[in-house]
C-alpha positions in Angstrom: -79.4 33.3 110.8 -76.1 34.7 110.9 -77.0 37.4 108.3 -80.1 38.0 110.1 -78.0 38.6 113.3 -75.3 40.5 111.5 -77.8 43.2 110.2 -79.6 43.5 113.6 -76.5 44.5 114.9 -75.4 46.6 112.2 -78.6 48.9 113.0 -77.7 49.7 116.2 -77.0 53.2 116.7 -73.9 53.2 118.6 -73.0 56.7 119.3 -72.8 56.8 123.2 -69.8 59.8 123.6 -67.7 59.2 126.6 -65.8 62.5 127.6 -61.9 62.0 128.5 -60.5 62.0 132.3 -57.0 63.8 133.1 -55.2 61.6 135.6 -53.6 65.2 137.2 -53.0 63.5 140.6 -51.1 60.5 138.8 -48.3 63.7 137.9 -46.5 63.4 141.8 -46.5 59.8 141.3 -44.5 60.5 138.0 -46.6 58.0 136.0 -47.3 60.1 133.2 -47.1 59.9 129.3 -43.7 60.0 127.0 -44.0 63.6 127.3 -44.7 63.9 131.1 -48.2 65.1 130.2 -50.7 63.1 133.1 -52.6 60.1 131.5 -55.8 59.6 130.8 -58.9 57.7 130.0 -62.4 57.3 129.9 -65.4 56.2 132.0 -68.8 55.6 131.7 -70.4 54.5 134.8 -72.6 51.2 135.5 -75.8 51.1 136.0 -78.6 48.7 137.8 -76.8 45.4 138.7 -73.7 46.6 136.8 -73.0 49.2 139.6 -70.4 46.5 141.3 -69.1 45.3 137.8 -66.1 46.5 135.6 -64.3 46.4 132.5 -61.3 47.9 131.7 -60.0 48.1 128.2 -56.6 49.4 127.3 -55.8 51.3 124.2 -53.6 49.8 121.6 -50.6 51.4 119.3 -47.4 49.5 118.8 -44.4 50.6 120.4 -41.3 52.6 120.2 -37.9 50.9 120.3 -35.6 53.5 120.5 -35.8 57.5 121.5 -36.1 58.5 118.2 -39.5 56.4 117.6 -40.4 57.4 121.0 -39.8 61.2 120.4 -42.0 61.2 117.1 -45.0 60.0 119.3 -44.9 63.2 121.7 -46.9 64.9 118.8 -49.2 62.4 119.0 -52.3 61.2 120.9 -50.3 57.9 121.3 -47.6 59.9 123.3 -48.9 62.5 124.4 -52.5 63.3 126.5 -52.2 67.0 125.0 -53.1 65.3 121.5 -55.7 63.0 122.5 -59.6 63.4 121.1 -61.8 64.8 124.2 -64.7 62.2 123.4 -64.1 58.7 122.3 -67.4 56.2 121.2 -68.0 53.1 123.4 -69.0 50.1 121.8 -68.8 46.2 121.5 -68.0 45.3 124.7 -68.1 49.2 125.8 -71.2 49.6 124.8 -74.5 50.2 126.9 -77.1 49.0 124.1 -78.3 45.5 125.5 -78.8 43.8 122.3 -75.1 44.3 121.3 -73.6 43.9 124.2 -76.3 41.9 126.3 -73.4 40.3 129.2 -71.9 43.6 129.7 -73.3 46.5 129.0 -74.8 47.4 132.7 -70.8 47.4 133.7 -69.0 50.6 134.5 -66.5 50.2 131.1 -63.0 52.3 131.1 -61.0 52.8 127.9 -57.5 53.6 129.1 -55.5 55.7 126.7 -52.2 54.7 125.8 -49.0 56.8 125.7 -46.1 55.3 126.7 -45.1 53.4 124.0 -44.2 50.1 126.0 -47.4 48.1 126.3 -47.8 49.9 129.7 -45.1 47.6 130.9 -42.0 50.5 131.5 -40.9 52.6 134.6 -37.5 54.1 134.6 -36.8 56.8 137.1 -34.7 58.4 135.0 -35.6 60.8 132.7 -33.8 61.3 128.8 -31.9 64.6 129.5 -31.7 64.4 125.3 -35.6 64.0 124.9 -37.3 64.7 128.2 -38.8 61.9 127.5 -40.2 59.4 130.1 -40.5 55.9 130.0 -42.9 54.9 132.4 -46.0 52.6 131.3 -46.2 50.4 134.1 -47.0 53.6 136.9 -49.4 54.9 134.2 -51.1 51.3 134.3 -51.1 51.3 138.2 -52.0 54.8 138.5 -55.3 54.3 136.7 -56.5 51.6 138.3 -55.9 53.2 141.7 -57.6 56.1 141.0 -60.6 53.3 139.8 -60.6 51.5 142.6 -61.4 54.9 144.6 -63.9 55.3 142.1 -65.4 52.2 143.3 -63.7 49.3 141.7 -62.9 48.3 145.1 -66.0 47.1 145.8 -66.1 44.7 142.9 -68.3 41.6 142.2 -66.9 41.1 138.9 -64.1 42.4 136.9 -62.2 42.5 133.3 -58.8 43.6 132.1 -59.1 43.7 128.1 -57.2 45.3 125.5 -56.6 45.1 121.7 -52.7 44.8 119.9 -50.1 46.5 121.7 -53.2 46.9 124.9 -53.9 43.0 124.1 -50.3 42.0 124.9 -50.5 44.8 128.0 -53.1 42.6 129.0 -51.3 39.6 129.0 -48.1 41.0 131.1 -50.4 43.0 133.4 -52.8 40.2 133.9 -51.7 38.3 137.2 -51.2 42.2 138.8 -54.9 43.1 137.7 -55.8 40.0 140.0 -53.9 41.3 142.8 -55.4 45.2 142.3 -58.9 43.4 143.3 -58.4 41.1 145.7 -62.3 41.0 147.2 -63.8 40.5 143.6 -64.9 36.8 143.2 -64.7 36.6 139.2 -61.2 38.1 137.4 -60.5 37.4 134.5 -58.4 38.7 131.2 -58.9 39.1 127.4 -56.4 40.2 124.8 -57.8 41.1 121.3 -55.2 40.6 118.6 -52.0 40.4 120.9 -50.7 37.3 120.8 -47.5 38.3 118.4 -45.5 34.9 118.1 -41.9 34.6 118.0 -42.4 32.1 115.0 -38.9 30.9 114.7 -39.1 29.1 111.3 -40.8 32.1 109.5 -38.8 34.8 107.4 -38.4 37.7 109.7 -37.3 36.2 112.6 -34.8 38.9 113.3 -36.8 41.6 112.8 -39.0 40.6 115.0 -36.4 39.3 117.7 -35.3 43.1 117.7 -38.1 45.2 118.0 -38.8 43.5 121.2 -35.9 43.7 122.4 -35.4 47.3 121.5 -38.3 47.7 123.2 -37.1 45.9 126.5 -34.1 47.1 126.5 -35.3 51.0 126.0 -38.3 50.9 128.7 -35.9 48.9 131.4 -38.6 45.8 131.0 -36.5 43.4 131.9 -36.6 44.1 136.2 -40.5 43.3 135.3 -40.8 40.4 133.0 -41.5 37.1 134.6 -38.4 35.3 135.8 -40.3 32.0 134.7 -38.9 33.6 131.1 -36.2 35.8 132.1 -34.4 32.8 133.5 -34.4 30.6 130.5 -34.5 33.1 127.6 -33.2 36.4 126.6 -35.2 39.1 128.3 -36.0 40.2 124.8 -38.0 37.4 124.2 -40.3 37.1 126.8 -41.9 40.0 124.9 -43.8 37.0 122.7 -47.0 35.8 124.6 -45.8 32.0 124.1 -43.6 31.9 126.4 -45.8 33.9 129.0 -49.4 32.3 129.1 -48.3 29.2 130.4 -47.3 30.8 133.6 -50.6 33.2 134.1 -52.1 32.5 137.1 -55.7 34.0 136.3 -58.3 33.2 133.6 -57.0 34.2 130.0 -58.9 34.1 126.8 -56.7 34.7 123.6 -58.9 36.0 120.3 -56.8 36.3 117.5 -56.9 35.4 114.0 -53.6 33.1 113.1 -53.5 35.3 109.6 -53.1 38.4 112.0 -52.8 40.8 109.1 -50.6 43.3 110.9 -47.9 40.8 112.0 -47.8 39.8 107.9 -47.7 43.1 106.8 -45.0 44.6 109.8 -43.4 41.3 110.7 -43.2 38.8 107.6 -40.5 39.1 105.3 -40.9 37.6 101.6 -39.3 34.4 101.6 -35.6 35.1 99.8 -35.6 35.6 95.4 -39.7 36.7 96.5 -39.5 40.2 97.1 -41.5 41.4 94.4 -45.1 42.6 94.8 -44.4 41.2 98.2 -46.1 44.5 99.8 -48.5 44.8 97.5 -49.5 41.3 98.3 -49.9 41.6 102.3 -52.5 44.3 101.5 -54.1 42.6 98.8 -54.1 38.7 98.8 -55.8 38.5 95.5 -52.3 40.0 94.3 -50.2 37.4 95.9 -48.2 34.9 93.9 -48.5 31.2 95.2 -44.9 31.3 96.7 -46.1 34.6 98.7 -48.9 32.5 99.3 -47.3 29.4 101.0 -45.8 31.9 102.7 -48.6 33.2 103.9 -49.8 29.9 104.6 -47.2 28.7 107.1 -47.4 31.4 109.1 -50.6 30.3 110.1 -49.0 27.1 110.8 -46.9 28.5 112.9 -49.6 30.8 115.0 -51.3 27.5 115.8 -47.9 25.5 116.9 -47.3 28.4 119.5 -50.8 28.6 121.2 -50.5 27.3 124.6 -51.1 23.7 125.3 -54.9 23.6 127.1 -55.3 20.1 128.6 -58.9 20.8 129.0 -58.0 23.6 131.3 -61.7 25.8 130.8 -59.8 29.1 132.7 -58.4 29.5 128.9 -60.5 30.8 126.5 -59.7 30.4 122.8 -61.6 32.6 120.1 -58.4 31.9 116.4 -60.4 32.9 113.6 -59.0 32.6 109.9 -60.2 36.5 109.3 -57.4 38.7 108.0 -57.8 41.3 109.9 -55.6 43.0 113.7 -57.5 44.4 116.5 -60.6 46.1 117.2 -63.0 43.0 117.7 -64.0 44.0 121.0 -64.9 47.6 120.6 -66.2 47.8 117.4 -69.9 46.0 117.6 -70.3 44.6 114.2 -67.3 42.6 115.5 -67.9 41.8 119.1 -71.6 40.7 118.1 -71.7 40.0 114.2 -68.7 39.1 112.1 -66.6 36.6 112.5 -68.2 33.3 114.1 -67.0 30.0 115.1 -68.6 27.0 116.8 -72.0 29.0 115.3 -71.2 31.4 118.2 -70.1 35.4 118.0 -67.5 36.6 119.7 -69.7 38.5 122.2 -71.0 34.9 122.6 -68.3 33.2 123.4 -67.0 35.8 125.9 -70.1 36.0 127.9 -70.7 32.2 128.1 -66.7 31.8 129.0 -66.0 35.1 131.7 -69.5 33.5 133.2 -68.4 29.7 133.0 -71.5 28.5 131.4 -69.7 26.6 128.6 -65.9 26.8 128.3 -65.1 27.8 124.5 -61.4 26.9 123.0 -61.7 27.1 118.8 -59.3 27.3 116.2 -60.3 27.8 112.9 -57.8 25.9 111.2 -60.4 24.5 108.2 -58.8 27.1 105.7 -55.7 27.7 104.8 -55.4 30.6 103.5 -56.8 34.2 105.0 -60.5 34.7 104.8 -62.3 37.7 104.2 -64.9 38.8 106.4 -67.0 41.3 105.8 -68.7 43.1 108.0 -71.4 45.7 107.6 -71.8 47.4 104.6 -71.6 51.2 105.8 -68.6 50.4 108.4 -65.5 52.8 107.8 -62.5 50.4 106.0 -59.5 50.7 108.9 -56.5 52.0 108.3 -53.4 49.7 108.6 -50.3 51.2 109.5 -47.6 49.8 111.7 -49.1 52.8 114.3 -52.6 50.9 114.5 -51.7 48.5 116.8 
C-alpha cells in the first residue's frame, strides 16, 4: 500500500511556477535584506473555499555569526533579493494538485525568501559602516505579512506559519507573533520542518554549537527579542535551541524532525576524542562509519528524544520524529509531504491535515531503530545537496 501510494505521488507532475514579489514598499520601513536590497517572496493565490485560507512558508539557509559570514551571503540569493531565482516550484504542502496535497492545496500558499541571515529574528537600527550590511530579519518577517494581510490575509478563516531548518526554527520564535498578526482567524497554528536544533549537552560538540548561536545573537542584537521566560534563566545565547522555547508557545506547534537530523551530525557533531578518522566521511556515508562513530551516532538520537518537550496529552502539539537521515525539505517537496517517510501508517501530509484540522491528534517518535534509516524516495528525484548553506 505504501509503495502503491508512493508511486501515485511520484507521478504527479508538479511544475506549477510561481513568479517572485519585490517587497519595494518594505524599503522606508528599512526591513530589507543583508544588503538593503527589499525582500521578497512568492504567492500563488487560493481558489474556491481556499480564498479565506493561508499558508506561509519561510525559506531556510543557516545563519551568519559574524560580519564576515554575513558579508559572503550578499552575493547570494540567501542575502541578497538581487541574486534570487524569479520563479520558484510550489509543492507538498505548496502545491495546488489535490491528490498531493488534498487538505491544502485550495489555500493562497506564500514562500517567503530568506536573506537576513538570522532566522528572521534580527532588527538593529544601525547599520555596519565596515559592510553596509543590515541586520534586520525580524522587520523583513513583519513587513511581509503586512503587506499579506492587505492582500487579504486579514480576512482569514484559517491560517499557517511553516518553515523548513533555519525558516523551521523562524517558525518557532515567530510563532506566538503570527497569532497576534491574525487576530479574527479562528484556527492558527505553526509547523517547523527540520528546526528543532537541540543544545544536546552530553554530545561532543557542545561548544561549537553553544557559539554559533550565540554569535548569532549576539551579531543580530536577538537578545531585546528572545523570550524573557529563557532570557531570564539562561544565557541569551541559548535560547537559540527550540527546547528551551516550545514549552512557553502559546499557539498550536507541530515539530517534524528526524532525531538523526543529518545536518546537525554533519555541521554540529564532533567525533568523540582518539575518533577523528573517517569521521567526515562517515556523516555522509553511514555504511563507512566505524562502530565507535556509530555509538556516536547513536546517542545523539538519544539525546534528540530527551529534549523534546514534555506533551501530557496536550493535542495543540503535534509530533511527526522520524528515524530518516535526512534535514529539511519535507514539506515542499511532495514525494515527502505525501509519500516517504511514514509513521503510525500515516504520511506526513496525513498527519498534518488530520492535526491543523483536530480530527485525531498525532505525537510519534520513531524510536524502534537505532541507528539512521534510509528512506528512499522516488526514483527520478534529484539527490540534495548538503552543505552547511542548505539549511
Amino acid at each position: 500500500m505504501l509503495k502503491a501510494k508512493c508511486l501515485d505521488v511520484c507521478s504527479i507532475n508538479e511544475n506549477k511556477q510561481v513568479n517572485i514579489t519585490y517587497l519595494e514598499i518594505a524599503l522606508s520601513k528599512g526591513a530589507v535584506c543583508l544588503d538593503g536590497s527589499p525582500p521578497a517572496y512568492h504567492f500563488d493565490k487560493g481558489s474556491d473555499d481556499g480564498i479565506n485560507n493561508w499558508i506561509i512558508y519561510l525559506e531556510g539557509g543557516g545563519w551568519c555569526e559574524n560580519a564576515s559570514e554575513c558579508y559572503k551571503r550578499v552575493h547570494m540569493d540567501i542575502g541578497s533579493s538581487f541574486y534570487m531565482n524569479k520563479t520558484t516550484k510550489f509543492e507538498g504542502i505548496l502545491s495546488e494538485t489535490e491528490i498531493a496535497n488534498p487538505d491544502f492545496f485550495s489555500w493562497n500558499r506564500v514562500f517567503v525568501r530568506y536573506c537576513d541571515g538570522s532566522s528572521f529574528s534580527g532588527d538593529v537600527e544601525q547599520v555596519d559602516p565596515a559592510t553596509n550590511l543590515h541586520y534586520r530579519g525580524r522587520r523583513v518577517f513583519k513587513a511581509v505579512i503586512d503587506d499579506l494581510l492587505h492582500k487579504g490575509m486579514m480576512n482569514a478563516t484559517n491560517a499557517i506559519l511553516a518553515g523548513s531548518s533555519a525558516g523551521g526554527l523562524a517558525t518557532i520564535l515567530n510563532c506566538d507573533d503570527f497569532r497576534a498578526m491574525v487576530p479574527n482567524a479562528k484556527r492558527v497554528k505553526c509547523i517547523s520542518d527540520a528546526g528543532y536544533f537541540i543544545h544536546a549537552k552530553d554530545s561532543p560538540g557542545l561548544k561549537k554549537r553553544e557559539d554559533r548561536f550565540a554569535g548569532v545573537v549576539s551579531l543580530h542584537k536577538l537578545d531585546k527579542f528572545l523570550p524573557k521566560s529563557c532570557t531570564s534563566k539562561r544565557n541569551p545565547g541559548l535560547c537559540l535551541f527550540p527546547e528551551y522555547l516550545v514549552n512557553n508557545i502559546q499557539t498550536p506547534l507541530f515539530l517534524l524532525n528526524s532525531l538523526f537530523d543529518s545536518w546537525q551530525i554533519q555541521n554540529s557533531l564532533d567525533p568523540c576524542p582518539g575518533d577523528e578518522h573517517g569521521w567526515e566521511n562517515c556523516t555522509h556515508h553511514l555504511n563507512l562509519c566505524s562502530s565507535n562513530q556509530l555509538e556516536n551516532i547513536k546517542n545523539f538520537g538519544v539525546e534528540f528524544v530527551k529534549s523534546l518537550p514534555q506533551l501530557d496529552n496536550a493535542s495543540s502539539r503535534g509530533l511527526f520524529i522520524n528515524s530518516c537521515y535526512r534535514h529539511g525539505r519535507n514539506l515542499v517537496f511532495t514525494p515527502r509531504w505525501n509519500g516517504v517517510p511514514t509513521l503510525a501508517n500515516k504520511t506526513i501530509a496525513e498527519a498534518i491535515g488530520e492535526w491543523y484540522f483536530e480530527r485525531s491528534p498525532f505525537q510519534v517518535i520513531d524510536t524502534i531503530p537505532d541507528v539512521p534509516k534510509n528512506c528512499p524516495v522516488c526514483p527520478q528525484a534529484p539527490a540534495m545537496r548538503l552543505t552547511a548553506l542548505n539549511v
